[in-house]
N, C-alpha and C positions, 0 to 999 in steps of 0.2 A: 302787350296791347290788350284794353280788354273790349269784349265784342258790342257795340254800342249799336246793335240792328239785329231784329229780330231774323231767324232763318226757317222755312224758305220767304222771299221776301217777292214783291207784286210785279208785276210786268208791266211796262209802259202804255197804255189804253192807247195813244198811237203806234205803236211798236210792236203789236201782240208775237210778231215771229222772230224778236231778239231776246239777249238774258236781260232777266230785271236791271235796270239802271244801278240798283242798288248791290248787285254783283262786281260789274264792271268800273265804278266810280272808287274804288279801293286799292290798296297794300296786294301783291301778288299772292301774302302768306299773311292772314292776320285773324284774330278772332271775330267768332257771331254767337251770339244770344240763339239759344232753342226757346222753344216751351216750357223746357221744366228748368228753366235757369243756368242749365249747361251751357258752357262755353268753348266750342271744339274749335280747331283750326279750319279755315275757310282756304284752300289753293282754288285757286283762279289760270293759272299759265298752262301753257300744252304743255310745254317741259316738264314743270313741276307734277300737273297731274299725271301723266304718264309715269314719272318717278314712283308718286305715291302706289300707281296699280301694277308696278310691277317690284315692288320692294317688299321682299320676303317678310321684313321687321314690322310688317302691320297686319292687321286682322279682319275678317271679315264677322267675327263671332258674334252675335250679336248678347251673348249673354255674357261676356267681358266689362268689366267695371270703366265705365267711362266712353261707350259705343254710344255714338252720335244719334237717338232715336229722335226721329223728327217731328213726332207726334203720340199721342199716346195710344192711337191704333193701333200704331206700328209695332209700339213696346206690346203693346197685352196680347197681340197676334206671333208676334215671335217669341216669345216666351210660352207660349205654347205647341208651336211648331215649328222644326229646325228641316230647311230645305236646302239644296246645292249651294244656293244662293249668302249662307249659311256657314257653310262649311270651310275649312281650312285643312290645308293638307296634313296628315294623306288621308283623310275621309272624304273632302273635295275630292281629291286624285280618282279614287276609286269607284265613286259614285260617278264622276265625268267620264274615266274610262268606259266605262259601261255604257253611255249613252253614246258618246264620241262616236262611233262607227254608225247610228242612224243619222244624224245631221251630217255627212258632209257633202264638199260641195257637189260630188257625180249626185249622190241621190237625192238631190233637194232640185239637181238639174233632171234629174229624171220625172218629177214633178210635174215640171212646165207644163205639159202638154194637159194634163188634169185640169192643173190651175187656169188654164187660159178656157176650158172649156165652163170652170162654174163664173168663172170673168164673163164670159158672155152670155149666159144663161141669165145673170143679175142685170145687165146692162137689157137684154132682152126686155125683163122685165121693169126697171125702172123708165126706156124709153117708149114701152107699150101704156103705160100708165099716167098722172098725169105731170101736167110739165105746166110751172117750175116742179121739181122733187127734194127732196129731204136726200144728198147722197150716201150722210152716215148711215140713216136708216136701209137705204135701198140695196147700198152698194159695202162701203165703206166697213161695216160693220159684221153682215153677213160672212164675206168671202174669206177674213183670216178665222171665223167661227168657223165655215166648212173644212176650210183645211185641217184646222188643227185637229177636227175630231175625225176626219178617215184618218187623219196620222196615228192619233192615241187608240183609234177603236171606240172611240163614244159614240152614242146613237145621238146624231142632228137634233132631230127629234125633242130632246131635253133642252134646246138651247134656251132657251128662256128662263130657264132654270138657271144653268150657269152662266148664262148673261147678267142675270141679275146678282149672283152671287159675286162675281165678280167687280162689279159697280159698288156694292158693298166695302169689298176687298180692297179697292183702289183708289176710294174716296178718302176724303179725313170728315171722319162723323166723330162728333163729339162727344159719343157711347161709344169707347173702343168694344163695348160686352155685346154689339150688333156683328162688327168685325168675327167678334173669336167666334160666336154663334155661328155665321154665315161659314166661319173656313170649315168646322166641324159637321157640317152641313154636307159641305160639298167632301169634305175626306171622307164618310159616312157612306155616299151616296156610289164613288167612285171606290171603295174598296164590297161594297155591295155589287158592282160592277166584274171588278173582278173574279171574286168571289164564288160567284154564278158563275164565271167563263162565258158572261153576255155579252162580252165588249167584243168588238167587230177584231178582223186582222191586222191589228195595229200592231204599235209601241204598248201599250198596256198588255196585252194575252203573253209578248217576246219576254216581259220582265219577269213575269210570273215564277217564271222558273228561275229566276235566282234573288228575289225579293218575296217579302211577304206582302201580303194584300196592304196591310198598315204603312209599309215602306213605299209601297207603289202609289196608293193615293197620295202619300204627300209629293212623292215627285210629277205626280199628275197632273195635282193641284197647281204646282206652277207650272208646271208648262201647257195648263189648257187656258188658266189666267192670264201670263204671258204672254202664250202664245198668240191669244187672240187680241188684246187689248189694245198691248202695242204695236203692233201692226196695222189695227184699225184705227190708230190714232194719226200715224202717219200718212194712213191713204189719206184720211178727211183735211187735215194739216197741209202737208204739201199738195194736193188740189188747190187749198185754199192760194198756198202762197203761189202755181203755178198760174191760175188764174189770174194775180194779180200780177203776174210779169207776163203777161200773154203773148208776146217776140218768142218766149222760150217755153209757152208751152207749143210752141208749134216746130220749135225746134227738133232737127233730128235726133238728137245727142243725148241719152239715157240722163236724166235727172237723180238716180235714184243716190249717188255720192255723198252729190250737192248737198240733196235735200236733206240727207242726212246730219250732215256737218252745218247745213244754216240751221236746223229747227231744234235738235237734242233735246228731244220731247220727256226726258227723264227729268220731270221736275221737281223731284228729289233728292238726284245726283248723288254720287258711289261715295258710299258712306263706310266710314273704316275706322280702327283704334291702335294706336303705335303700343305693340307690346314688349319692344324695345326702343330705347333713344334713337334717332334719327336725324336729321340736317335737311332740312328742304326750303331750298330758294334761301338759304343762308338762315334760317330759323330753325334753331333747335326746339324739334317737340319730343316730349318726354314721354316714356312707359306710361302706360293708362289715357291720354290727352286721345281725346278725339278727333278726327279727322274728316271734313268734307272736300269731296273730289271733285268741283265744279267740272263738268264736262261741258254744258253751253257757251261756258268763258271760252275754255281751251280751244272749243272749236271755233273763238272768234279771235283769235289770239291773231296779230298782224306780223308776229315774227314767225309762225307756223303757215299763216294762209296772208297774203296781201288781199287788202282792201276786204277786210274780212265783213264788212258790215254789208257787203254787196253779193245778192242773189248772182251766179254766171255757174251754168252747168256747165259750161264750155271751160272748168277751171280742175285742177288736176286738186281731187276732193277725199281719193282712198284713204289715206293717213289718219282722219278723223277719230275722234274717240266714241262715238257716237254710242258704238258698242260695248264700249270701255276697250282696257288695256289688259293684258298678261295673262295668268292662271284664269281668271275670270270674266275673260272674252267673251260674250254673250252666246252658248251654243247655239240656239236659232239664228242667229245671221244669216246663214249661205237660207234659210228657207227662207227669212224676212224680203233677203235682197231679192228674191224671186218673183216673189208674190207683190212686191213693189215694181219689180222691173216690168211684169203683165200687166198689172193694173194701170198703171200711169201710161204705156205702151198704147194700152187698148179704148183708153177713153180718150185718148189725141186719136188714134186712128179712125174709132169708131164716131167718135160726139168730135169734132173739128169745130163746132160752133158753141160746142159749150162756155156758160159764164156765170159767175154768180149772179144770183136773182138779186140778190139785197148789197146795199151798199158794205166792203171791207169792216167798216166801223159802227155796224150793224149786230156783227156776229157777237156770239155769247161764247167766252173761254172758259174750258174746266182748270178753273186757276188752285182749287181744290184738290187736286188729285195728284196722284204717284206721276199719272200721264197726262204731260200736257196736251192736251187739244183744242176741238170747236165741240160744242155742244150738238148744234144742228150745222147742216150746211146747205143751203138751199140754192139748188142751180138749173138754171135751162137751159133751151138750146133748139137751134130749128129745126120743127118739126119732118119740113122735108130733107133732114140727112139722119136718117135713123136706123137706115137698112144695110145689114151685115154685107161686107163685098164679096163679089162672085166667088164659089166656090166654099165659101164657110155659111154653109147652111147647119141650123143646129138638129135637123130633123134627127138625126141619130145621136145625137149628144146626149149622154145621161144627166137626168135632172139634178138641183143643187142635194136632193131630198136621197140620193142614191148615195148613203156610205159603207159601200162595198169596198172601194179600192185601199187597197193596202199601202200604205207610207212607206 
């Protein structure tokens, strides 16, 4: 079949928190058009996609003849820098290894208590200020920035710096030569970091001794981009869609599964190349054919989740791929779910009358990017419920601006 639809392809302007219509109106396994005229395989099923992310016989390489580049950012940024994300065993193996023991779940729980402290430092400040607010800006944005740099050892301080680099990095600009500049930028910037032994007591000062500064920035490099991006996408993201089912933003029942599994904010979806013959969902794809791993499908699959078109936290959501599947499981998880689970936690308990300011159909999508989001989010709420409940006074809470603590 040959691919008769451009990929990645538009989301429904009523619909912004489901996959493109033009995902879901298709063949489980069939071909899509790229940009440069490539035609890789498209899976759409949880079955299927699961198959492809944990089958040994595909690649994540992206320098393999026939790797699904989704745009030409992508191609002139990875070809100049080979990260985890990258990697295929056992250079994957080895490079995970090493990191595997700071992500898991005790010390991403041993966090909480941090995390919930720069959570209400920002809430402090966005319900001191004025109202409606901007939540990406106030909230949304900041709080996976703080985290992830007491995590690495970056000084806050710079954020703006790799705020911006990142926006670069995750956009599709139509000069991939802004892209490679920006990543070099920030590899530059963070092996000058190391270098010094300026970086705080992180994940960055711990590698040092078994990588070199050049090997440590680039693993930096994703996970201070990752780390923050996507996580800021989902806070702003599922607010939006919480708000819009407000029965269950007031519900007791931890959101953060659901949310997962409704939004699958990767909206460029796990991208692979069969370096041997394969069988999926009854189609044979051959050595070199490309591979896209719709994760947004899979998680709306009706045979994996019923009634999958319908928001209910109250529905049994772990199984999702949100994070993807196998060797390449997302190692931020156990932090992302954390800093999800405070966040959304803490603005029901804290803001109970929060709402969007502007009508659903108002908001602007980064339909542009690696990560799908809102552009802005703007939301109030009344003024008389803005004060912390008895006993969580911030007086002794260290400000957002203290990256002392250690990851």
């Amino acid at each position: 079949m040959t691919g008769s639809e451009t990929f990645p392809m538009a989301r429904a302007a009523g619909c912004p928190f489901g996959p493109a219509p033009g995902l879901t109106a298709r063949p489980p396994v069939s071909r899509v058009r790229l940009w440069d005229g490539s035609e890789p395989w498209l899976i759409t099923r949880y079955a299927d996609v699961r198959a492809v992310l944990a089958d040994p016989r595909v690649s994540v390489d992206v320098a393999q003849p026939g790797f699904p580049h989704t745009n030409a950012v992508s191609k002139a940024r990875d070809a100049r820098m080979k990260t985890l994300m990258q990697m295929d065993p056992p250079e994957h193996t080895v490079q995970r290894r090493m990191l595997a023991s700071e992500f898991t779940v005790r010390k991403m729980a041993a966090l909480r208590p941090r995390i919930q402290e720069l959570v209400d430092d920002l809430l402090d400040g966005m319900l001191a200020g004025p109202n409606p607010a901007d939540l990406v800006e106030a909230f949304a944005m900041p709080l996976p920035s703080l985290v992830i740099c007491e995590l690495l050892g970056v000084p806050y301080a710079d954020r703006d710096f790799f705020q911006g680099v990142a926006r670069t990095l995750v956009m599709d600009d139509p000069d991939p030569t802004r892209a490679v500049a920006a990543s070099e930028e920030l590899n530059a910037y963070l092996e000058d970091l190391v270098a010094a032994k300026s970086a705080g007591p992180g994940l960055l000062g711990k590698l040092a001794l078994a990588m070199t500064p050049r090997e440590i920035a680039v693993l930096g490099q994703l996970l201070l981009v990752a780390g923050h991006d996507t996580t800021a996408a989902m806070i702003a993201l599922g607010t939006a869609v919480l708000l819009t089912h407000p029965e269950q933003f007031h519900d007791s029942a931890d959101p953060v599964e659901e949310l997962l599994r409704y939004l699958s904010i990767t909206h460029t979806e796990a991208r692979r190349v069969a370096w041997a013959d394969l069988e999926i969902g009854g189609q044979v794809i051959r050595a070199g054919e490309g591979i896209i791993a719709v994760k947004s499908t899979a998680n709306r699959d009706p045979l994996a989740f019923p009634d999958p078109d319908r928001f209910d936290l109250r529905r049994s959501a772990r199984h999702h791929v949100a994070f993807g599947y196998g060797r390449h499981l997302c190692l931020g998880a156990p932090l992302a779910r954390v800093e999800l689970q405070v966040a959304y936690s803490t603005l029901r308990r804290r803001v109970p009358t929060l709402a969007l300011a502007v009508p659903l159909d108002r908001l602007e999508f980064k339909e542009n990017a690696i990560f799908y989001s809102v552009r802005e989010l703007p939301v109030t709420w009344a003024s008389t419920l803005t004060t912390l409940p008895p006993g969580s006074s911030t007086k002794n809470r260290r400000t957002p601006h203290d990256s002392s603590v250690n990851g």
